[in-house]
C-alpha positions as semicolon CSV with decimal commas, in nm:
position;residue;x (nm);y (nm);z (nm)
1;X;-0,384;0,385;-1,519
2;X;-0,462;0,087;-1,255
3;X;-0,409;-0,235;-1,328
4;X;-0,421;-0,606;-1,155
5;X;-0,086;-0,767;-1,129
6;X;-0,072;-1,112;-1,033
7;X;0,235;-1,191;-0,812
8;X;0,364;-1,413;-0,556
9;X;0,404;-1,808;-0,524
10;X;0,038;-1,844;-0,489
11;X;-0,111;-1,597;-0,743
12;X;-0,279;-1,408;-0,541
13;X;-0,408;-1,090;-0,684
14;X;-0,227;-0,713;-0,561
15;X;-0,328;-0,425;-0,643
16;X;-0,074;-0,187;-0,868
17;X;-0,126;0,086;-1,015
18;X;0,045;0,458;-1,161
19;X;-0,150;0,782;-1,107
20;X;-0,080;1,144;-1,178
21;X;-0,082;1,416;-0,972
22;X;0,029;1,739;-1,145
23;X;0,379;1,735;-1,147
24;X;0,417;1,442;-0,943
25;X;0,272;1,055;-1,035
26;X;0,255;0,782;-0,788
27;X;0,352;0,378;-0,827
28;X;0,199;0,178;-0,535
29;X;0,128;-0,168;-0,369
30;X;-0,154;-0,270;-0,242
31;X;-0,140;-0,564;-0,011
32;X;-0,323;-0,907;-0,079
33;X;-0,567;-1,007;0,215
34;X;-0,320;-1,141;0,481
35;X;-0,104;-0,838;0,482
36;X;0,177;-0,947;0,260
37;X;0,305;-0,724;0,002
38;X;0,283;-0,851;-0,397
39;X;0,510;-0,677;-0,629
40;X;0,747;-0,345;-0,592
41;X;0,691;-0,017;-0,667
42;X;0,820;0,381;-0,570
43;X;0,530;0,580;-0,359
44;X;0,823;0,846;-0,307
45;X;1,172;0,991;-0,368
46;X;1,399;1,038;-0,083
47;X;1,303;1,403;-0,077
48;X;0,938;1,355;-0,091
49;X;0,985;1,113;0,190
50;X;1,175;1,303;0,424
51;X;0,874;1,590;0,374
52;X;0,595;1,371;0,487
53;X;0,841;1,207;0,779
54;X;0,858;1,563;0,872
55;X;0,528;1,675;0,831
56;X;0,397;1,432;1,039
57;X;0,648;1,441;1,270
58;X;0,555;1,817;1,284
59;X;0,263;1,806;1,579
60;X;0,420;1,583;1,841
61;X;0,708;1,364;1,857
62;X;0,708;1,019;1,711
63;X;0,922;0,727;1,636
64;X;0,990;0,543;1,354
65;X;0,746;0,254;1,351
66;X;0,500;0,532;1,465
67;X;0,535;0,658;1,127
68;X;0,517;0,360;0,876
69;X;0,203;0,285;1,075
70;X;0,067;0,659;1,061
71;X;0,155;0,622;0,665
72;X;0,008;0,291;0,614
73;X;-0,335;0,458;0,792
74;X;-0,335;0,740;0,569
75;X;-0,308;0,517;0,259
76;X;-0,572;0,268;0,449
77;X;-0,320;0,032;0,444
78;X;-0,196;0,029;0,050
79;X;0,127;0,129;0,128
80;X;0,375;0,110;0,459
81;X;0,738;0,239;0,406
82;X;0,977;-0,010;0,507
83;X;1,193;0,009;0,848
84;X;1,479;0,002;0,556
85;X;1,388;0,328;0,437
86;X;1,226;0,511;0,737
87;X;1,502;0,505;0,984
88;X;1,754;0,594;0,739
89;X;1,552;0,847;0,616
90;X;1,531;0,994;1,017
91;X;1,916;0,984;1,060
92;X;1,926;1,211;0,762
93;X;1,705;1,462;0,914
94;X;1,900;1,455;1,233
95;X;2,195;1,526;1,066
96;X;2,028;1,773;0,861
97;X;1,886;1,898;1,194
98;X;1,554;1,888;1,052
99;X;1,462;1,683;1,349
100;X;1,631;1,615;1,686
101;X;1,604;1,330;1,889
102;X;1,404;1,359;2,226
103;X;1,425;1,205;2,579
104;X;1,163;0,883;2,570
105;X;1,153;0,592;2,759
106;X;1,235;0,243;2,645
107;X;1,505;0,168;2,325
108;X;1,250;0,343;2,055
109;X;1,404;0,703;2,001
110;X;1,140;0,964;1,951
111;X;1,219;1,237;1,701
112;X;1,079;1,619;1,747
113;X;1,100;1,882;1,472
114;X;1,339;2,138;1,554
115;X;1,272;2,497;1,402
116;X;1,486;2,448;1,133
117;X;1,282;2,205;1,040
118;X;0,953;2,334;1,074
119;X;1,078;2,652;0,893
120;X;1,155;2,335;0,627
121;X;0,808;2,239;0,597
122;X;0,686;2,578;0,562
123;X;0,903;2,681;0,285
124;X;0,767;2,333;0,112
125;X;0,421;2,334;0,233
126;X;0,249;2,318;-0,123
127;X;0,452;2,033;-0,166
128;X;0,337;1,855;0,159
129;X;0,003;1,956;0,051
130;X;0,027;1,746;-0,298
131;X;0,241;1,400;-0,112
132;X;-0,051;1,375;0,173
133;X;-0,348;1,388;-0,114
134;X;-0,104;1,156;-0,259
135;X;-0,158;0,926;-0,003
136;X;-0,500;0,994;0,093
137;X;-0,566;0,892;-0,312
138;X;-0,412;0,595;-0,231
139;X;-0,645;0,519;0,040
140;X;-0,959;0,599;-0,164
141;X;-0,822;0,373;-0,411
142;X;-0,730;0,105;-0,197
143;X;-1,108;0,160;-0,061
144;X;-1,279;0,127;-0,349
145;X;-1,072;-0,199;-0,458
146;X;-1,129;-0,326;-0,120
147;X;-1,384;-0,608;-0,241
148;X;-1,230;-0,866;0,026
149;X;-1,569;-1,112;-0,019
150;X;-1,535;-1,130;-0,376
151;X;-1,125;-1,208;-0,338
152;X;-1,191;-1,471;-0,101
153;X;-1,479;-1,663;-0,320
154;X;-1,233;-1,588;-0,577
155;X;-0,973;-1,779;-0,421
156;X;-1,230;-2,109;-0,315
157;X;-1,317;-2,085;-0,687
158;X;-0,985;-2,108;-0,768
159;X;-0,889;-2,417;-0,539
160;X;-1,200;-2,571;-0,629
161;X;-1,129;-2,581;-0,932
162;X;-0,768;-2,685;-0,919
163;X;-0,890;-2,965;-0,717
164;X;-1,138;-3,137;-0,892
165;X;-0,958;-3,079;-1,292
166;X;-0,661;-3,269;-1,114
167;X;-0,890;-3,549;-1,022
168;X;-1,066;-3,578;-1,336
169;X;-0,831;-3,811;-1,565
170;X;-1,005;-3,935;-1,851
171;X;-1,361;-3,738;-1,773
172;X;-1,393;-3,548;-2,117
173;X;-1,722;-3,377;-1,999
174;X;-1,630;-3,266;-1,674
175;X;-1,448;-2,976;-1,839
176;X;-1,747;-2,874;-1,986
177;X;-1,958;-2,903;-1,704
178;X;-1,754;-2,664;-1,515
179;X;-1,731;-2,403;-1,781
180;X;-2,089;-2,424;-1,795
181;X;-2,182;-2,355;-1,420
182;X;-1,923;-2,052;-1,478
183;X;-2,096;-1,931;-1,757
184;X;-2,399;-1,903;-1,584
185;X;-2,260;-1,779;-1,277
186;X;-2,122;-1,463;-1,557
187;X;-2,466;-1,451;-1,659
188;X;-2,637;-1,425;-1,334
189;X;-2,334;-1,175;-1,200
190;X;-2,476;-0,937;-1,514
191;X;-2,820;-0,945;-1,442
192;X;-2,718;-0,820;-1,059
């Protein structure tokens, strides 16, 4: 089930939706057009999320805003795991020793899998299998939603119309004038 939820101190539209996937589902946010997140929802439990931090941890080293970012580009930018819950998320598999931390330059630590950990992933590889398509869904749904023209005339619509019913004390027809010019723009947007 997807649905539009309209959230923020501007009303601007975000994606959210619930999908199933087997035995797992999936609640996500998609981002409005400047980046900013609209309303909250769960993408993984902790476990799920310390399988993908792994996983993709798995081929080379990486720190932690490495791996929101490698997240967010496998979900095409619908959903980036906050700093919050990533880092934590990496001391756990350190103490786990999941994952140790390597020699890097500069304050970032880097985090390789160690073979405990990649003897981890292997043991729960179906599962890695189902939480990337998880997030690859998210991307395809994110891409198909993507209709950034259409939100943007939305928005002009929006303020123009804001604008000029504020300005129009005592014009009784102006009302109707506007719905009318919608109702044709409807009517021209079914014909297309």
């Amino acid at each position: 089930m997807f649905g539009i939820h309209r959230g923020g101190p501007r009303g601007h539209h975000a994606m959210r939706g619930r999908r199933d996937f087997g035995p797992f589902s999936v609640e996500w946010e998609m981002r409005d057009e400047r980046g900013g997140r609209r309303g909250k929802g769960r993408v993984f439990s902790n476990d799920e999320l310390r399988l993908v931090l792994l996983k993709l941890i798995e081929p080379a080293p990486r720190h932690g805003y490495d791996l929101i970012r490698a997240i967010e580009e496998l979900t095409s930018g619908a959903y980036a795991p906050s700093p919050g819950v990533v880092y934590p998320t990496l001391t756990l598999l350190a103490d786990m020793e999941l994952i140790a931390e390597q020699q890097s330059e500069g304050a970032r630590k880097l985090f390789g899998i160690t073979p405990a950990g990649a003897a981890h992933l292997a043991e729960h590889a179906e599962d890695v299998t189902a939480l990337l398509a998880r997030l690859e869904g998210l991307g395809e749904v994110r891409e198909r939603s993507n209709r950034g023209p259409v939100r943007r005339a939305i928005g002009n619509l929006k303020a123009a119309l804001h604008a000029k019913l504020g300005e129009a004390d005592g014009n009784e027809e102006l009302p109707h004038e506007i719905a009318a010019i919608l109702d044709e723009a409807v009517r021209k947007i079914e014909r297309l």
